[in-house]
C-alpha positions in Angstrom: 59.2 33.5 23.9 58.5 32.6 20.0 55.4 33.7 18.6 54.2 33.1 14.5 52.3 35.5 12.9 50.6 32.8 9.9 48.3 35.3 7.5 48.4 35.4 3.9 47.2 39.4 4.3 50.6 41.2 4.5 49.0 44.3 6.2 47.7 42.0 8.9 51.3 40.4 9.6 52.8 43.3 9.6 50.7 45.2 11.8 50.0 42.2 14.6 54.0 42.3 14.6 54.3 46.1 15.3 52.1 45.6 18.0 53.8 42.8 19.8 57.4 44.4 19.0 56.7 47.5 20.6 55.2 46.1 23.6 57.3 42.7 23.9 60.3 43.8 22.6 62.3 40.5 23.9 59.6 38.1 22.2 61.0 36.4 18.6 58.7 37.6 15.9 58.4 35.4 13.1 56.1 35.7 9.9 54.4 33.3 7.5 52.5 33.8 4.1 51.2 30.4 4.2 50.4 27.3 5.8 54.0 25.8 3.6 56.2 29.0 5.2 54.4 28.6 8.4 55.4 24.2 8.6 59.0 25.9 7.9 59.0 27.9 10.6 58.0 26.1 12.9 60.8 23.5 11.7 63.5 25.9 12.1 62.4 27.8 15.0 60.9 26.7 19.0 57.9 28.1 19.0 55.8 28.9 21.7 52.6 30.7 20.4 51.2 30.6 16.7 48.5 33.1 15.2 47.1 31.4 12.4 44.5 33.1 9.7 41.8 30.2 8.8 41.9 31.3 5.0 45.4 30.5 3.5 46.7 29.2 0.4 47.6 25.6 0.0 46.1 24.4 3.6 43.6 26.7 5.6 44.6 27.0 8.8 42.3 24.8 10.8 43.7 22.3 9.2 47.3 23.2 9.5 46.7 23.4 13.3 45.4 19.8 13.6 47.9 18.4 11.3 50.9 20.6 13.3 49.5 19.3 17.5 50.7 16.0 17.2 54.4 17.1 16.5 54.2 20.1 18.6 51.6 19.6 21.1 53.3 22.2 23.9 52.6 25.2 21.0 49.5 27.4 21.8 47.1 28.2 19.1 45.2 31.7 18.6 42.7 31.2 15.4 42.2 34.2 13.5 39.5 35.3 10.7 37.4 37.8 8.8 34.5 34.9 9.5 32.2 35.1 12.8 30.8 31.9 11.7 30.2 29.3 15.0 31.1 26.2 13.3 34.4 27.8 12.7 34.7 28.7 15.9 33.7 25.7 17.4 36.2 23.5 15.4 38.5 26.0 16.3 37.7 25.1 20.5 37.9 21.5 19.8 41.0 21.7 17.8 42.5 23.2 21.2 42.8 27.1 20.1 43.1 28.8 22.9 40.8 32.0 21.5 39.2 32.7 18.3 39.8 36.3 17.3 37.8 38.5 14.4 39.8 41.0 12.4 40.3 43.8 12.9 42.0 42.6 16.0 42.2 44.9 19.0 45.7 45.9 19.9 44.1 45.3 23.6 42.7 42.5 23.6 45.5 41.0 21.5 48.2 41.8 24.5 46.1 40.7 26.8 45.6 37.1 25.2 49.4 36.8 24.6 50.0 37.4 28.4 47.9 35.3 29.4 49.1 33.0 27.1 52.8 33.5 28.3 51.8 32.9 31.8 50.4 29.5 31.1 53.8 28.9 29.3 55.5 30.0 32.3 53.4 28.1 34.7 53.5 24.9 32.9 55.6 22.3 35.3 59.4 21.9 34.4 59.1 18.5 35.9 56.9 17.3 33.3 58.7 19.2 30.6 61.7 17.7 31.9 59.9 14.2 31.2 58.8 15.2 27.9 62.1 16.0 26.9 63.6 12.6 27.9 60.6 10.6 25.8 61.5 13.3 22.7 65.1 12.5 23.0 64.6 9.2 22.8 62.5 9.7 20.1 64.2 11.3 17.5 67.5 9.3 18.8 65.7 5.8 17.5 64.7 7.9 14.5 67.8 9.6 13.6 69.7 6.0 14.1 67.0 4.5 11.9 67.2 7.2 9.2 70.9 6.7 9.0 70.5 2.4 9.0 68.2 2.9 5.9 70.6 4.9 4.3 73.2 2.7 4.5 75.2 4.6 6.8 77.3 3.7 10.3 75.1 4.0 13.4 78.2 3.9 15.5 78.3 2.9 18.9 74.1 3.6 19.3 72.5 0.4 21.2 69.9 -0.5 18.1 68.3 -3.6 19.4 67.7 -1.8 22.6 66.1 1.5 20.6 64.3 -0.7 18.5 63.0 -3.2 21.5 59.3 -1.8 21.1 59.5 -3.4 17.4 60.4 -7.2 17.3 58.8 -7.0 13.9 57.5 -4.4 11.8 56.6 -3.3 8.0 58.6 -0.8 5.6 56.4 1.2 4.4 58.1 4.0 2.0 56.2 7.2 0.8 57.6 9.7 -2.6 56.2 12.9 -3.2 57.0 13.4 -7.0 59.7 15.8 -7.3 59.2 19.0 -9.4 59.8 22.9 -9.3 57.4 23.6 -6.9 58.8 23.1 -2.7 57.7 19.9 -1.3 58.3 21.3 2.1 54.1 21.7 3.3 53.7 18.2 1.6 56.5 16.7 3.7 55.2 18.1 6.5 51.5 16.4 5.7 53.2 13.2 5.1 54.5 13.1 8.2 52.3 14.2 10.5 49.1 12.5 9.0 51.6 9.0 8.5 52.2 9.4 12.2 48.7 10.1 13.7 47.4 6.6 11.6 50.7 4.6 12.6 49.5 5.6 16.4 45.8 4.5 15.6 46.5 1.1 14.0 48.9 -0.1 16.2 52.5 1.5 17.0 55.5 2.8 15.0 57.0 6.0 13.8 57.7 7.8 10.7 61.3 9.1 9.2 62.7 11.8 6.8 64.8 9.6 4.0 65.5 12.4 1.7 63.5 16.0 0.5 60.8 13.9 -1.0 61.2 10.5 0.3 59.7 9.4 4.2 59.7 5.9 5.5 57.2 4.0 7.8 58.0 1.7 10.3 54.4 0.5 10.9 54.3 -2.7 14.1 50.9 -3.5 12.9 49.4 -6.8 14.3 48.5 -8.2 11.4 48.2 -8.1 7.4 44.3 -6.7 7.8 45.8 -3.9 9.9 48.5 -2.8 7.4 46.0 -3.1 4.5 44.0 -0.5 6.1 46.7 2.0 7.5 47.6 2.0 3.6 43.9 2.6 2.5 43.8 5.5 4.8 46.9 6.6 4.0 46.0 6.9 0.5 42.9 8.5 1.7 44.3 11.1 3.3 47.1 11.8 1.6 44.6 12.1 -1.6 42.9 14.6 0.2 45.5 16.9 1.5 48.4 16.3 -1.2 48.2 18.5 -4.1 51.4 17.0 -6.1 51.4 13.4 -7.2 52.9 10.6 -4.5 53.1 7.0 -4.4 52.8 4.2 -1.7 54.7 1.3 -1.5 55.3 -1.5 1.4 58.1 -3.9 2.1 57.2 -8.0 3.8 57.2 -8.5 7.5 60.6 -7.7 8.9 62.0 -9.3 12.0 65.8 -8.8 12.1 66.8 -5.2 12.0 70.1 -5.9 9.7 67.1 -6.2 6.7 66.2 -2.5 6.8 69.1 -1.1 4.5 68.2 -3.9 1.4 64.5 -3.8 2.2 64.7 0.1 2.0 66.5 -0.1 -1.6 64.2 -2.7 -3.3 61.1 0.0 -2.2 63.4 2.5 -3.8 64.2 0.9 -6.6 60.4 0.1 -7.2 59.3 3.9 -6.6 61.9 4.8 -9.2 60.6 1.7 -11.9 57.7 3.2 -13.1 58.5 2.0 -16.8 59.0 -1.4 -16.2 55.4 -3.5 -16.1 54.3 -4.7 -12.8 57.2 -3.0 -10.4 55.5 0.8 -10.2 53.8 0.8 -6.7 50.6 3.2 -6.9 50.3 6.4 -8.1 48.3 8.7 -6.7 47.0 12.2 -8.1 47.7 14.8 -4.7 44.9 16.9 -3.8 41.3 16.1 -3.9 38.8 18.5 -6.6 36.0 18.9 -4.4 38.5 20.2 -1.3 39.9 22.4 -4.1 36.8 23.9 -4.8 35.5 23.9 -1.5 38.6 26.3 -0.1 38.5 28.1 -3.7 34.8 28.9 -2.5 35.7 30.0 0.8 38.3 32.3 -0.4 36.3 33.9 -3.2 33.3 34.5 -0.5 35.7 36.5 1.3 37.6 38.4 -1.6 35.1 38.9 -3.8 34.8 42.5 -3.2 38.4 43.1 -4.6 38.8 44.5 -7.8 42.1 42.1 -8.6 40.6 39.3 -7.9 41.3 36.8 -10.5 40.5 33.2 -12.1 44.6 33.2 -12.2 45.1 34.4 -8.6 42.4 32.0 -7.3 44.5 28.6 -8.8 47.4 29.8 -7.8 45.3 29.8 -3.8 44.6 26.2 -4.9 47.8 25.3 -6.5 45.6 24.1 -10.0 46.5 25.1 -13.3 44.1 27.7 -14.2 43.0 26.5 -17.5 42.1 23.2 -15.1 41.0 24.7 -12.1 38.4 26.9 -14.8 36.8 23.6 -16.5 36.6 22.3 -12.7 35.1 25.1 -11.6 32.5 24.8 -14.1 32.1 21.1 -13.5 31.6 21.2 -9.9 29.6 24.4 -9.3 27.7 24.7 -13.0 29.2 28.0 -13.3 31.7 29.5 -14.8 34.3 31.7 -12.7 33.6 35.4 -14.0 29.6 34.4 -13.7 29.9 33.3 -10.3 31.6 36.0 -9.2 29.9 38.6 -11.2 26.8 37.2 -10.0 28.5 37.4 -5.9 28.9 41.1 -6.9 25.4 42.0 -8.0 23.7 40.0 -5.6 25.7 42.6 -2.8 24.7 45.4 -4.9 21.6 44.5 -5.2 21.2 44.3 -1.4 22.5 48.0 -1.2 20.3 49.5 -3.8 17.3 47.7 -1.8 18.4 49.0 1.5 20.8 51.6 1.4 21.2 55.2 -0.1 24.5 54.7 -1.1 25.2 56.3 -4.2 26.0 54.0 -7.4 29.6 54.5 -7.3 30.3 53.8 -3.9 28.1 51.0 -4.5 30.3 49.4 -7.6 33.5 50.4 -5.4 32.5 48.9 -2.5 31.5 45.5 -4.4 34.6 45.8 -6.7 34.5 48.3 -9.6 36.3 51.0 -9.7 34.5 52.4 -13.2 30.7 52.8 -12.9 30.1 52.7 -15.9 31.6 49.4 -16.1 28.9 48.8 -13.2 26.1 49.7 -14.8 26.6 47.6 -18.3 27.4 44.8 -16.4 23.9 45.3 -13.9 21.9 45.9 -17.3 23.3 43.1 -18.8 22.4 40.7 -16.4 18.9 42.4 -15.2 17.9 44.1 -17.7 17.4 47.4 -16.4 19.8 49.6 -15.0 20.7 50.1 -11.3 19.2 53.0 -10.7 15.9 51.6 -12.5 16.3 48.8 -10.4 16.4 51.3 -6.9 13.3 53.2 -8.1 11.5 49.6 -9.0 12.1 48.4 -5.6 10.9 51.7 -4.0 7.7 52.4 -5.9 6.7 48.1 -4.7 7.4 48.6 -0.9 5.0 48.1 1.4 2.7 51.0 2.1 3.3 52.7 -1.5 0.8 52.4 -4.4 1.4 52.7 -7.6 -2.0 53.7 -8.5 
């Protein structure tokens, strides 16, 4: 059994390993930092049983879960979090997790969910596994003969009409991720997953690797409505999810198979023509500012008590540059990034001065600062009195005392 460990909080990973190791010493352990290591394990690796953390950088992992079922729907899903929120919970449930678990995580009840878990591997029927594994091999047999048609290469002795019988005619439909320094490898994965679940809902077809940045359609749409509105959604989601540039381009009908290798080279050729007037399909800027800002949110809310916290550390979360992300920031909340978080900070203390007899600097270190001082400038700055005049305000106006 395979399990994957999917936390960006090394102390976490580590210690959700040491737990499993010592007690299921024959399991495969495998860890991811992200959402991107986590789509590369699970490319590499058979997993059976993935713990995923909801706050991740790049994708949260929610999201990486329903994006991940429809190429491994047989993997079983344990959602973990710092959050007791319901609605994460419940999207959690209808995504198909099989438990929801709040850190700290009890060695306990961790083993006992991972038993029970590898039971219901165990008792799942071979038959139909047996049956699924027919369907995928004929699966990725049309798709590896396809991928190697399109590249120009020999199929060999595979039987392609009877492969591609479910496709008398079909559309090219060719997707680029622009390449750069940073590892395409989470987009790829997006591409292809989100590409297949929308060739599934508007009609049939399947979705193939061409090169490290490059995947190709085949959509057997009905009719020129349908594949006009696969590509709107498309770029829809794609807009969303993506957070590197792409483009989108789509071949004519195609009804003899022995047109796939020139078809595929004049949507190449276009991808690459982005000079030439009239031949550059649409480009499309990955990644969409409010979801930026929306996971940046979520990931402040539950960091903002850490002294490193950062405008620099919090881009790199939504892979912006930070001089951008700061002047979106701005834009989209009306704050800037050190007043919104200072203003997190003092809101907690606040709260503790009101209802707590915590002394100020376990106060500032508890929301943060390490130097009280620091603490109290920064109180008296924004309140105009200091915390502790602030404490003795707040008593002398509670209910039942009287200042007179």
């Amino acid at each position: 059994m395979n399990i994957l460990i999917a936390d960006d909080e090394s102390i976490i990973r580590t210690g959700i390993r040491r737990t499993l190791e010592q007690s299921l010493p024959d399991c495969g352990i495998h860890l991811a930092a992200s959402a991107d290591e986590a789509a590369r394990v699970l490319s590499e690796h058979p997993i059976d049983i993935v713990l995923t953390d909801i706050l991740m950088p790049g994708m949260d992992g929610l999201e990486f879960m329903r994006l991940s079922r429809r190429s491994y729907p047989a993997i079983k899903w344990v959602v973990i979090s710092a959050h007791s929120e319901f609605a994460y919970a419940q999207k959690a449930v209808q995504l198909g997790a099989k438990d929801y678990l709040l850190k700290p995580i009890g060695k306990k009840r961790l083993l006992e969910l991972v038993g029970e878990l590898a039971a219901e591997l165990a008792a799942e029927s071979s038959a139909l596994k047996e049956g699924e594994l027919l369907r995928s091999s004929r699966k990725y047999l049309r798709e590896a003969m396809f991928q190697r048609l399109a590249s120009g290469q020999d199929v060999g002795q595979l039987d392609v009409p009877s492969l591609m019988d479910c496709y008398p005619s079909f559309h090219l439909v060719m997707v680029r991720l622009e390449p750069g320094l940073r590892d395409a490898g989470l987009e790829h994965f997006v591409v292809d997953n989100v590409f297949s679940e929308l060739l599934e809902r508007s009609g049939d077809g399947f979705v193939v690797s061409y090169d490290r940045h490059t995947l190709i359609g085949v959509a057997a749409v009905e009719a020129e409505e349908a594949l006009s509105g696969l590509l709107a959604s498309l770029r829809g989601y794609l807009g969303r999810y993506l957070r590197i540039p792409f483009q989108i381009a789509s071949s004519g009908r195609i009804g003899e198979i022995r047109e796939v290798p020139d078809a595929v080279r004049k949507l190449y050729r276009t991808m690459t023509a982005a000079d030439e007037p009239g031949q550059a399909p649409l480009r499309i800027k990955g990644g969409s500012d409010n979801k930026a800002i929306e996971v940046a949110l979520q990931y402040i809310a539950a960091h903002y008590r850490e002294e490193s916290l950062s405008l620099e550390r919090i881009a790199a979360v939504v892979y912006l540059n930070p001089v951008y992300f700061s002047q979106l920031f701005k834009q989209k909340t009306g704050q800037g990034f050190k007043d919104y978080l200072i203003g997190l900070r003092l809101e907690e203390a606040r709260q503790l001065l009101r209802e707590s007899d915590l002394k100020l600097g376990e106060i500032a270190e508890r929301i943060g600062y390490q130097d009280m001082r620091h603490f109290t400038q920064v109180f008296r700055k924004r309140f105009q009195m200091t915390p502790t005049e602030y404490r003795q305000e707040k008593k002398n106006t509670a209910p039942g005392i009287s200042n007179t």
